[in-house]
N, C-alpha and C positions, 0 to 999 in steps of 0.2 A: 546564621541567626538562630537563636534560641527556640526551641518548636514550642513553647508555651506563649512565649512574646509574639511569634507568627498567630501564634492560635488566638491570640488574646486581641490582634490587628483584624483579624479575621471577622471575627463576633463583633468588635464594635462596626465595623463596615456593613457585617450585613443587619443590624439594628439601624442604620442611617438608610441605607436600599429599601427594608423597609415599613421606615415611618414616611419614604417617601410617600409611596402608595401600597399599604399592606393590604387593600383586595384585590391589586391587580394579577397577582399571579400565584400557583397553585404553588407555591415554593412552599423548603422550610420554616416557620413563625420562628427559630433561632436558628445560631449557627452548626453549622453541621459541613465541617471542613472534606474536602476530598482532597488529599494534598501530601504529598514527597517533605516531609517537614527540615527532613536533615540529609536527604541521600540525594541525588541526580540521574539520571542519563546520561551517555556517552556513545560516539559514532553515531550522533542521530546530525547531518547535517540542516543549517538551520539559517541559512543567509534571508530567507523567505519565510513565511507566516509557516509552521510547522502547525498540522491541522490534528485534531482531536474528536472522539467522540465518547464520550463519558457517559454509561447507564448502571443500571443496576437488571444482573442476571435473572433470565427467566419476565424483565420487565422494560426491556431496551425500548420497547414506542411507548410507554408511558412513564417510564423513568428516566430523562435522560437528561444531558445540560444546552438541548436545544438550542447550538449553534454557539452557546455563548464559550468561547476558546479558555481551555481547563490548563495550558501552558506557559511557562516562564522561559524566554529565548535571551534577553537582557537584560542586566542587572540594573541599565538605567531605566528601564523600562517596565509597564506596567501589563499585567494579566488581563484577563478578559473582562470585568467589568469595572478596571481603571484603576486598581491597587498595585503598588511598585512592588516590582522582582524584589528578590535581594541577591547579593552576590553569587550566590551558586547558579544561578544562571550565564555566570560569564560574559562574554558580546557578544552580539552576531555574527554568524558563521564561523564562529568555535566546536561546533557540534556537541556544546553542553546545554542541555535543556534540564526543565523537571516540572512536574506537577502542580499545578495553586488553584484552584476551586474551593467556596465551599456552597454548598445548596441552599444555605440562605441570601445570597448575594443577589441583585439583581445588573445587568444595565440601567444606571440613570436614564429611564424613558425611554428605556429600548427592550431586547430580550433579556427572557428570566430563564431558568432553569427548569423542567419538565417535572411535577409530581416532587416527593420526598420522600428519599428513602427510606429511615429510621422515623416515622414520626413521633415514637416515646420515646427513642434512643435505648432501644433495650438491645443485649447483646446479641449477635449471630440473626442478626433481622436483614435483608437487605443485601447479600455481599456486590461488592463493587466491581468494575473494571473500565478500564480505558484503552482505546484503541489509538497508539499516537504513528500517528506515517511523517516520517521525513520527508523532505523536500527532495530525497533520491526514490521516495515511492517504499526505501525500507520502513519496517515495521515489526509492532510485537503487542501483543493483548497483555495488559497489565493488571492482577486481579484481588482485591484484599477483601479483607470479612470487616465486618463494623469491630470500632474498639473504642472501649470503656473510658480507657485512660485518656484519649484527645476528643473523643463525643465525636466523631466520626470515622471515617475512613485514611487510615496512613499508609500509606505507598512505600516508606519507609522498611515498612516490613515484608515486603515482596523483594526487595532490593539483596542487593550480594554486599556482602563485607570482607574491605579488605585485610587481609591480618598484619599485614606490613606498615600500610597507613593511615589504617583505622576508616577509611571512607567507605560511603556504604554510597554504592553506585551501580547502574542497570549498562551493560556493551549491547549497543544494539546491533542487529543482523548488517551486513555492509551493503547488499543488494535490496533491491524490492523482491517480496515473494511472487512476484509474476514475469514470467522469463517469454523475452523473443524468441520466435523459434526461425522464423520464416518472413520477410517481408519482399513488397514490390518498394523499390527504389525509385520510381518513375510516376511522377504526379505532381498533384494531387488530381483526385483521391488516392489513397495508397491501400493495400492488401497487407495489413499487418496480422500473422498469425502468433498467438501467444498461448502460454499453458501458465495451470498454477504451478508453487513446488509444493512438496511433500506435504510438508505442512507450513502452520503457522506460529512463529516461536510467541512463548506464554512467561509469562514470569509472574509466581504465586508468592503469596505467606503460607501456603503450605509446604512448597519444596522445600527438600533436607536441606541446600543449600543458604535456602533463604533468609535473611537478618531474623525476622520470626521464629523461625528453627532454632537457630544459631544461641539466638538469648534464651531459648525454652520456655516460649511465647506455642502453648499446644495450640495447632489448627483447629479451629470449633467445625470444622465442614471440610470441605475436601474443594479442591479442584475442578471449575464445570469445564466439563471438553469445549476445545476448539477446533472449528474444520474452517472449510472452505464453502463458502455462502454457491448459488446456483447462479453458470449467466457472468457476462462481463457486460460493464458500464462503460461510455462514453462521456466526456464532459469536452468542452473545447475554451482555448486559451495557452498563450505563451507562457505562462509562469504555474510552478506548484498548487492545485485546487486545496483552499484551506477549507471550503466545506463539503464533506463526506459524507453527507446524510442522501440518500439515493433520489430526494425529491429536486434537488441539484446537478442528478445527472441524467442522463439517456438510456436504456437499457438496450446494449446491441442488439443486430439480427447477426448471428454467423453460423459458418460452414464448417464443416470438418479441416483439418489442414493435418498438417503431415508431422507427427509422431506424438499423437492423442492431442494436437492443439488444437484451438478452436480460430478461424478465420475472421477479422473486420475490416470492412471497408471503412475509411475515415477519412475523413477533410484533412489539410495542415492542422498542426498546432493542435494534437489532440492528447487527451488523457484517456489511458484505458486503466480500467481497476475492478476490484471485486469486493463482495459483503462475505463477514464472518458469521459463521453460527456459531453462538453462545451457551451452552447451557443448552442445547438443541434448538436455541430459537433463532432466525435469522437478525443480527443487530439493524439492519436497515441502514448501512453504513459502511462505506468501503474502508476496509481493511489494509490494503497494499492499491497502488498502480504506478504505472510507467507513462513513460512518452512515447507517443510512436514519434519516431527517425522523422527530422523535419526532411519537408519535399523541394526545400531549396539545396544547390547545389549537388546536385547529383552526379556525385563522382561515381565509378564501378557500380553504376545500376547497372540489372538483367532486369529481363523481362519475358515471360512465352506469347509470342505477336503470331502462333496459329501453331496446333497442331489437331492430325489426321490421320485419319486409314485411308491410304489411297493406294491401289492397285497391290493388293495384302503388304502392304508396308504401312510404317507407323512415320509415318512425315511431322515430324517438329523445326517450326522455325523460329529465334530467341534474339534479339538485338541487344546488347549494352549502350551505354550514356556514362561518357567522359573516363573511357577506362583509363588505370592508371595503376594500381595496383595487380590488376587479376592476369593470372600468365593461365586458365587453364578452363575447361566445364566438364562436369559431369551431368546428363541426361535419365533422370530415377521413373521408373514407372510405380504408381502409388508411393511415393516419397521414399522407399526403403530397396526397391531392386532396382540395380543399376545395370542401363540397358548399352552403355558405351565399353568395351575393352578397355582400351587406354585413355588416358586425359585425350579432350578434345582442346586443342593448342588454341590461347586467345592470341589475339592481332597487338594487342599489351599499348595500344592509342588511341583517342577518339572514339567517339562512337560509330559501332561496325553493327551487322548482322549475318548471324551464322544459320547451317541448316543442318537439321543430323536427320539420318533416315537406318532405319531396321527392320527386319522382318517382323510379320503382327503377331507369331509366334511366341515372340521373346516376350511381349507385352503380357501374355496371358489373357487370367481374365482379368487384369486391373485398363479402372477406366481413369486415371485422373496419371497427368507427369508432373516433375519441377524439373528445371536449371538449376544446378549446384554451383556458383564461381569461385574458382579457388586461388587465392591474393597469394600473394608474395610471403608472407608470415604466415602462410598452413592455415589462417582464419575461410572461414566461408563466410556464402551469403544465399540463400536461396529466394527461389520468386516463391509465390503462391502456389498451390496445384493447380492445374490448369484441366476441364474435362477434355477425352478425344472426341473429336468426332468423326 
């Protein structure tokens, strides 16, 4: 589609939102597009509601698009407050998505969008960004400066361009930035322990790389950093949570777990995730999550069902559920010294319980174990750390 004919569907839409009711909400009085006008996303899987959080930096609780969904998943299908995709959306679970907001729009009779960014529309006022998580929990902070020539914000110019086929398009990460490290197999409740990674991937109109660059479109501002918000969230449900605003989820209690992760206890069917800081300020908004391991079917669970100091030995006892894979264990005191010589040999059927026993020497001073099982394909699987007593 034409990005001025977009632009131009845009503005008359959000004049009809509103003359519905123009004092209902603190929006823009015109249009003021937030929108991917000609480029897309790719590797963002999207069979399910692909969830968004759209603000403007330095102003995420009082700038944002308050729940109203800033994404295009299918082309026969309509954006968040009822405007049709157009083809660069693709269909559903193609993993081609892209951007379509603009801050004058409302819901007909429902939600609006949070404050307004540019409200003279002058340049370098406002810079943007959106935070879009796949339906695998992958993600990437997406971030542009206000621009002159579309009267808002173009995503377009964060985007990569290809030199072979001319499309200008965003690859998103393949995983979610939050990694399992450690779960219990055996419930529910389960003991899922998770870490962030490194970072969180960004894609500006500032990078050398970026469409902006490329045209010799100079960045009026720079890049606000992006980290990792404090604290992991819970939400519960079987399907991808399309809203990531933190007032929708739980905020866990956890424990240490083993190699800098943090521990949750959680029901079935849970979602664990995390908030981005922005431009130093927390978006209020998760950023990435994952699933924990549903608790049906419990193939090659472990589990630590007691361990002790008893008579200066360290007595650990560990059961499996429906083995089937795991031919082996290993026994770790604080999740990184391992207290067995050799593989300790699984029974490789049904569920069994094993017993390992060492001297209280070898433990040192650590006070917490895990069970390591070691499957058939080299893969692991550990339980939780478990304290001695």
């Amino acid at each position: 589609m034409n990005p001025m004919t977009k632009l131009l569907g845009l503005g008359v839409a959000a004049g009809i939102a509103l003359g519905a009711s123009p004092d209902a909400f603190a929006i823009c009085p015109f249009s003021q597009p937030a929108t991917m006008f000609d480029s897309y996303v790719v590797g963002c899987p999207d069979l399910y509601p692909v969830a968004t959080f759209l603000a403007v930096v330095g102003s995420a609780s009082t700038i944002n698009n308050n729940g109203v969904s800033a994404i295009c998943q299918d082309q026969d299908g309509t954006d968040g407050v009822g405007l049709p995709c157009s083809s660069t959306a693709g269909v559903l679970g193609d993993t081609h998505v892209y951007v379509q907001f603009n801050w004058g729009n409302a819901i007909p009779g429902g939600l609006a969008p949070l404050g307004c960014p540019d409200p003279d529309g002058l340049p370098n006022v406002g810079r943007g960004f959106i935070q879009i998580v796949c339906n695998n929990g992958a993600s990437a902070v997406v971030t542009t400066s206000f621009d002159i020539g579309t009267a808002g914000y173009n995503f377009d110019f964060a985007s990569r361009l290809d030199s072979v086929s001319g499309d200008k398009f965003l690859t998103f990460p393949t995983r979610s930035g939050i990694i399992v490290v450690a779960t219990s197999l055996v419930g529910p409740p389960m003991t899922v322990c998770v870490r962030k990674s490194a970072s969180i991937q960004v894609f500006s109109d500032c990078d050398p790389e970026s469409v902006a660059t490329q045209y010799g479109i100079t960045c009026p501002d720079t890049t606000p950093t992006v980290g990792w918000g404090a604290g992991f969230y819970t939400t519960p449900g079987p399907l991808p949570p399309a809203d990531l605003q933190v007032s929708a989820w739980t905020l866990a209690s956890t424990t240490p777990g083993p190699f800098g992760s943090e521990c949750v206890i959680v029901p079935e069917a849970t979602w664990i995730g995390s908030t981005a800081i922005v431009g130093g300020q927390d978006t209020g908004a998760i950023v990435s999550y994952i699933q924990a391991p549903p608790p049906v079917a419990a193939t090659d669970g472990v589990r630590i069902d007691s361990a002790a100091f008893v008579q200066g030995k360290l007595d650990v006892s560990f059961s499996t559920e429906n083995e089937a894979l795991i031919v082996a264990f290993n026994v770790y005191a604080a999740s990184s010294t391992k207290l067995n010589t050799g593989l300790i040999p699984a029974k490789g059927t049904g569920s069994n319980t094993y017993h390992f026993e060492i001297g209280r020497g070898a433990v040192r001073s650590n006070r917490t174990v895990t069970v390591e099982a070691v499957k058939q394909d080299g893969t692991t699987v550990r339980t939780a750390p478990v304290t001695v007593k």
